[in-house]
Every structure is written in C-alpha cells, then in structure tokens.
N, C-alpha and C positions, 0 to 999 in steps of 0.2 A: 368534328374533324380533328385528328393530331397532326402531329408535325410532319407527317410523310404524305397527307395529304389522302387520307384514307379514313373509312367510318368506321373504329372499331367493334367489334360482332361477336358474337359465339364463333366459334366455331364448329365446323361438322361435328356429329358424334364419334369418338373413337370410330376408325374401320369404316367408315361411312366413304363412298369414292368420291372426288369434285373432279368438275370438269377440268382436262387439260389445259384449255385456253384460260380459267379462272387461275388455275394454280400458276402456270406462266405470268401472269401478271401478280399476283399473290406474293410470287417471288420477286419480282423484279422491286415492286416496293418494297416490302422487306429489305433489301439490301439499299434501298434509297435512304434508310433511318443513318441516325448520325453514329457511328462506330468507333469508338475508343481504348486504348489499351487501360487496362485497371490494374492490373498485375502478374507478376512474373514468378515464377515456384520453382527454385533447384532442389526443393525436398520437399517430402510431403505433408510436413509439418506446417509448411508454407501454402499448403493449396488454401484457394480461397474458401469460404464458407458454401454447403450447396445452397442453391435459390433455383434461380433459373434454367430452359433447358441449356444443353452446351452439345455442342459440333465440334470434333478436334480434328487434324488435317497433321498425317503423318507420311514420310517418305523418307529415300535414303537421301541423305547431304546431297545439295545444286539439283535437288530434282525440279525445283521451283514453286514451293510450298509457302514463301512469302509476296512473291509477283502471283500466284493464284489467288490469294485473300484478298489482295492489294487490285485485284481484277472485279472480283467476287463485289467486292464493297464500291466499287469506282473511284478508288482512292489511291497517289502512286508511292506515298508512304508510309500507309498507314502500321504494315509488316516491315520489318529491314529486310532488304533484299543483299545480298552476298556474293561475290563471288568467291568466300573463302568457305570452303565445306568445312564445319562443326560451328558455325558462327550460333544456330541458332542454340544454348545451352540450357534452357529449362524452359517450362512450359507457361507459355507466357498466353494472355488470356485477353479478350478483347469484348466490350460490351457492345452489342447490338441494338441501338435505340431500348434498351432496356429489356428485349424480349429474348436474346436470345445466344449465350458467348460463346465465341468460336475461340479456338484454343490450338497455336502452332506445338506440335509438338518438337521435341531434338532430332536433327535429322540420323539416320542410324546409315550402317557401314561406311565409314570415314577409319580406317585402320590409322591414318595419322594421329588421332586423339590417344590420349592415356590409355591406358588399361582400366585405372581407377574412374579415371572419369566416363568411360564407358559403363560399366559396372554401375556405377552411380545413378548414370541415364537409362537403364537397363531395369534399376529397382524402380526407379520413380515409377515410370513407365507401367513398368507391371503391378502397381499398387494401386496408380489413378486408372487403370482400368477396371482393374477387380473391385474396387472400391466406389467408384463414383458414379451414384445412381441417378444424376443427373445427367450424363453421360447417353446418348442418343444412338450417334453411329461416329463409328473413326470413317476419315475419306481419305485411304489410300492412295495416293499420288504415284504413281510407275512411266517413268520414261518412254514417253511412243516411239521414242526412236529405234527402242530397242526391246520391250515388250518386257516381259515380269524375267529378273534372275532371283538366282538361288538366293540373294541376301533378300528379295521380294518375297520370297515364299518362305522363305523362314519368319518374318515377321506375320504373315499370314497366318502359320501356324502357330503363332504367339496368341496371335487375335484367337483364335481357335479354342484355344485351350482358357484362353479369360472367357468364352463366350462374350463377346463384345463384336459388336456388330460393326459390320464395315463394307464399304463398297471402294471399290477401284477407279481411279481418276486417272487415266493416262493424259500426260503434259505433252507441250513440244509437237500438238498438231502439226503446226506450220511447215515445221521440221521432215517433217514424213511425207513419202509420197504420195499422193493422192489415190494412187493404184494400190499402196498396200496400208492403209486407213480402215477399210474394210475388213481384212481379213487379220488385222491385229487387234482390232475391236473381238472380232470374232474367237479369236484363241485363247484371246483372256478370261473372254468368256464360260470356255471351255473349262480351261483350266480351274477359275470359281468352283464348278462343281462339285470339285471335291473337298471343298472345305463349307461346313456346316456352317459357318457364323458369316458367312462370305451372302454379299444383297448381290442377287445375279445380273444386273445390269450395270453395265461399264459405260462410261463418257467420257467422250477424246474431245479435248481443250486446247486451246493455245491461247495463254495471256498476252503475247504478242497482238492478234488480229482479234480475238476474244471469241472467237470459236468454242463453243459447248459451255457458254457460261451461260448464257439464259437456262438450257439443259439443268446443269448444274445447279441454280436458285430454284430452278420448278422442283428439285429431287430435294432439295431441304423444305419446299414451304410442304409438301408430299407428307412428308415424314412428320412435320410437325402436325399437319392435320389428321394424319391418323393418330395421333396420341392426344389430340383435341385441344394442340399447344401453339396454333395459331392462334397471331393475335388479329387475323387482316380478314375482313369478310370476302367469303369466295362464294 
C-alpha cells in the first residue's frame, strides 16, 4: 500500500480502454496524493529538469486557474488565488505525490501588464511548449459565462501551431444558467473542430460547488493511462 492508500500496478497498455468507473476513482486518488509547489520558471533557462509527466492549466487572467488546481487537489492554498489579473508571472510547477506535475501557467490578455513583460510571457510560453516533451496536454480554462473570445482562440491557435495538445475547461459553472449549460458546452464544442491539436471534449466546472471536477481527475487519470503513465491500478 503507499500513501494514498492504493496498490501500486502496471498500468494498462498504451491505448488499451479502462472502465469509466475504475478511471473515476483512479482519479480521484490521484489527486488524494500530497501536492507541493517545487518551483517557479520566468525563463526558460529556469524550467525544471524533464522526469515526470506534467499537466499545465492555461487561461486568460481571473479566469480561475489557481481556485481550479486548489479544487483539483482538495487543497484551498495550495495555488494563490487573486483577484489582481497578471498576478500569476511565470510558470510555477507543483509535484503530485511524485507521479505527476501540474504546472499554472501566466494568465494571458491582461492589457494592463508591460509590453515587455508580455513578450517575455509570450516567449516562455511558446518555448515550454514546443520544447517540453514531458508535456501531456495544456487544459484550457474559458469562462462559462461567457464562452471562448477572440483572445481564447488566438491562444488556441498558438496551441495549434506548437501542436500541443489541449482540451477546454470552461469555469464559473455555478455562474451560468442551468438552461444555457447545455448549449455552451455544446458550442465550444463546436467550435474545437476546427483546430487540429484541440481534444474534442469540453467540461464545465465550478470550484465554488466543485462541479465537473471528478469529470476533470477521470480525463487526466484517462490520458495518463493511455500513455501507460498511471501510477494507480484500474
């Protein structure tokens, strides 16, 4: 038994399916492990060494990309949480009970910050993605309130062009009416199709009542078990 209170296992083979209800709980211990921040990167000279896999979580500024982690882990500090948009400034990295680092990235269109400093967050960004092949999938945080804008789909098409994989996290369930839940899920959807590096299913969350976060742990234990990078027997 380790510390989460699970028999470590092989895992499936690459591409091999596990049951939904295995992978739901998969997930959920998983994120029951102890989570720590390790280190912070404003350049790239600064990223940590590769090892492990890594999950990074990108949005524009106050979308809620440090209360989502802080949800994700069952933890209410473990991210800083802000209400000043550009607080988060370089890519700051967190260990997973040792399996697996989730990684906040800067949040983007915040026109209050520098030029420079933008720029600056602009290269990082587009270096640790092209560059880090430890690197999994980016999870796209987009406001429910109000569905993907054009500073959303321009980073889209960033991801696009790094071919870096990434799926869509719409935040701020709570926020949305329960009548148009449905059909914003559905448009996002939509809209994914046209970009090639884009994972066609979206999930709508709220760190407030914690809404679509089990969802959420089932689509990372998911991903790490087709790449045979679970550490948790399903």
């Amino acid at each position: 038994m380790d510390e989460a209170g699970a028999t470590p296992a092989a895992a499936p083979p690459a591409g091999e399916p596990a049951d939904d209800r295995d992978l739901v709980e998969a997930g959920r211990l998983l994120f029951a492990r102890e989570c720590v921040f390790v280190a912070g990167a404003p350049a790239v000279a600064a990223l940590p060494p590769l090892g492990r896999p890594e999950i990074a979580f990108a949005g524009r500024s106050n979308v809620g990309k440090s209360s989502l982690v802080n949800a994700l882990t069952g933890r209410r500090t473990l991210a800083r949480v802000s209400h000043t948009p550009g607080r988060t400034q370089q890519l700051n990295f967190f260990d997973l009970g040792g399996h697996l680092s989730l990684v906040d990235m800067p949040g983007y269109g915040y026109a209050a910050v520098s030029k420079g400093k933008i720029a600056a967050w602009t290269e990082l960004v587009e270096q640790y993605l092209r560059g880090r092949a430890t690197l999994q999938r980016v999870f796209l945080l987009v406001d429910g309130r109000h569905g993907l804008k054009e500073v959303d789909r321009e980073q889209m098409r960033d991801f696009d062009r790094a071919a870096a994989s990434y799926q869509v996290v719409l935040t701020k369930a709570d926020e949305l009416k329960a009548s148009e839940r449905a059909t914003r899920v559905a448009d996002t959807e939509a809209a994914l199709m046209k970009h090639p590096a884009a994972f066609p299913r979206v999930i709508l969350t709220s760190s407030q009542t914690g809404a679509g976060i089990p969802e959420l742990r089932e689509s990372i234990a998911r991903l790490l078990a087709e790449r045979g990078a679970l550490p948790l027997k399903i």
